[in-house]
C-alpha positions as CSV (number, residue, x, y, z in Angstrom):
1,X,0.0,0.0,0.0
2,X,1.1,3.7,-0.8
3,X,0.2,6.3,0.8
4,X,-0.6,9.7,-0.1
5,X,2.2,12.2,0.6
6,X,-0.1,14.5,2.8
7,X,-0.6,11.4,5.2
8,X,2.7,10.3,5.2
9,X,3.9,13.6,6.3
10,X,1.7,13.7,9.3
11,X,2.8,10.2,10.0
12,X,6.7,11.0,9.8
13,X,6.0,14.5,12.1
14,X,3.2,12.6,14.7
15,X,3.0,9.2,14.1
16,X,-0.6,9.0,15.3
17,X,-2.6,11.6,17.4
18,X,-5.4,11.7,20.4
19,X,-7.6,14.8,19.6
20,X,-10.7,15.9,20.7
21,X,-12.9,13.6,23.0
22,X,-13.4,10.3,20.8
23,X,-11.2,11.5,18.0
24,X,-8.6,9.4,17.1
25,X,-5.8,9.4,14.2
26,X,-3.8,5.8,14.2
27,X,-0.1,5.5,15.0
28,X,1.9,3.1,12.3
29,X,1.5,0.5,14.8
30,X,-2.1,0.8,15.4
31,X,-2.5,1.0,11.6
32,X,-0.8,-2.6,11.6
33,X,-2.8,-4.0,13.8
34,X,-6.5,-2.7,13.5
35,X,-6.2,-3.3,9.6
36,X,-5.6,-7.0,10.2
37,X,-9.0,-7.4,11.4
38,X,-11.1,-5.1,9.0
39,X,-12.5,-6.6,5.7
40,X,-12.2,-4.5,3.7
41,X,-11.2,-5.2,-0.2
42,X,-7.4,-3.8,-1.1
43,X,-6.3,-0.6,-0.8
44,X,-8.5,0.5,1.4
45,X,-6.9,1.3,4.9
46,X,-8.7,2.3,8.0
47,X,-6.7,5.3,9.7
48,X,-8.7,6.3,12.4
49,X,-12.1,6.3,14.9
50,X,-14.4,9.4,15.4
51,X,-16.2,7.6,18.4
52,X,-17.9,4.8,16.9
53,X,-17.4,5.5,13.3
54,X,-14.1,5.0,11.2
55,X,-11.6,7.0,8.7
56,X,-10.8,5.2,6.1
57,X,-8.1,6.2,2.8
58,X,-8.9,4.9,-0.8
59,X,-5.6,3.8,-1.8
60,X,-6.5,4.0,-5.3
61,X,-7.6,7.1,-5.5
62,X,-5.2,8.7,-3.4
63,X,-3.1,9.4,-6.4
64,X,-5.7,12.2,-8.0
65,X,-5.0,14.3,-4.8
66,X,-8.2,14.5,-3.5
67,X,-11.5,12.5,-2.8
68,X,-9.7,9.3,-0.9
69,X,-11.0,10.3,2.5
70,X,-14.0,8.3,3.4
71,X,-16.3,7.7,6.5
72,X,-17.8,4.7,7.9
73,X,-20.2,5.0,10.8
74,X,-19.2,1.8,13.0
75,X,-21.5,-1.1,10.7
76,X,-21.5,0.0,7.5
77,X,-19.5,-1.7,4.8
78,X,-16.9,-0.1,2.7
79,X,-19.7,0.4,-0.1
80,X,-21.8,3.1,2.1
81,X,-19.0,5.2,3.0
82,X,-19.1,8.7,2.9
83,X,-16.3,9.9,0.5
84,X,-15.6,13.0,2.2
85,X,-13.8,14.9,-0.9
86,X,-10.6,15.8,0.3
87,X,-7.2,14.9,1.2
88,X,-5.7,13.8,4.5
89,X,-4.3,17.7,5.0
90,X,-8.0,19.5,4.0
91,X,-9.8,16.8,5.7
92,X,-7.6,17.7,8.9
93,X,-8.3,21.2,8.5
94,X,-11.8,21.1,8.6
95,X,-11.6,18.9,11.7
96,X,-9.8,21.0,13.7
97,X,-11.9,24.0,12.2
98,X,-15.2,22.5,13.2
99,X,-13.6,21.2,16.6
100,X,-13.9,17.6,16.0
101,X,-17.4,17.8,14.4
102,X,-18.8,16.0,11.7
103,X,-18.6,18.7,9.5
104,X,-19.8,16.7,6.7
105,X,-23.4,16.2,7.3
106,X,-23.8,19.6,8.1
107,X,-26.0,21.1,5.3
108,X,-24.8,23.2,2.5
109,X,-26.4,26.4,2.9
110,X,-25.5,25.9,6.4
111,X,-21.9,25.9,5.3
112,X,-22.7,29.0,3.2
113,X,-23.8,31.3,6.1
114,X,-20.2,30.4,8.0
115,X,-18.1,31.1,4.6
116,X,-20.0,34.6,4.4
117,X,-19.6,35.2,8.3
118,X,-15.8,34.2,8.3
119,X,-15.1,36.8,5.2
């Protein structure tokens, strides 16, 4: 498996992280050991928890730049994931930003309103 060079990075400078309550971001060894259980088809590679549910990189798509970050509440399959539309770096961003909310399924005029507030 390759990973993207965004996620790497983090990995080489952290090598995992703790953040927020129920936020978590896998160390390499985690990585290791948590993927050995999952079934999920190749390439894909779970990389963290948000409470109950799971963050998960597309491999294969990882090498377009964007849209390899997914979501999986705690039973879905790979094939219901949310593919969050970013990278390891925006999809980071926006955590933090959001303060460790799912900032995903907030709506997008929603999401509008804070763009024009923040300018």
């Amino acid at each position: 498996v390759t990973f993207p060079n965004d996620y790497k990075e983090f990995l080489l400078q952290h090598n995992g992280m703790k953040m927020f309550d129920g936020v978590e971001i896998l160390n390499i060894e985690g990585i290791i050991e948590y993927n050995e259980v999952q079934d999920f088809p190749e390439g894909y590679v779970l990389i963290g928890y948000h409470f109950d549910g799971r963050y998960v990189i597309d491999t294969s798509k990882s090498r377009n730049g964007l849209g390899y970050m997914l979501y999986l509440d705690s039973i879905d399959a790979i094939e219901d994931a949310v593919n969050l539309n970013s990278n390891f770096e925006i999809w980071f961003d926006m955590l933090v930003s959001s303060n460790g909310t799912k900032y995903w399924e907030v709506s997008p005029n929603i999401q509008e309103y804070y763009k024009l507030v923040s300018e």
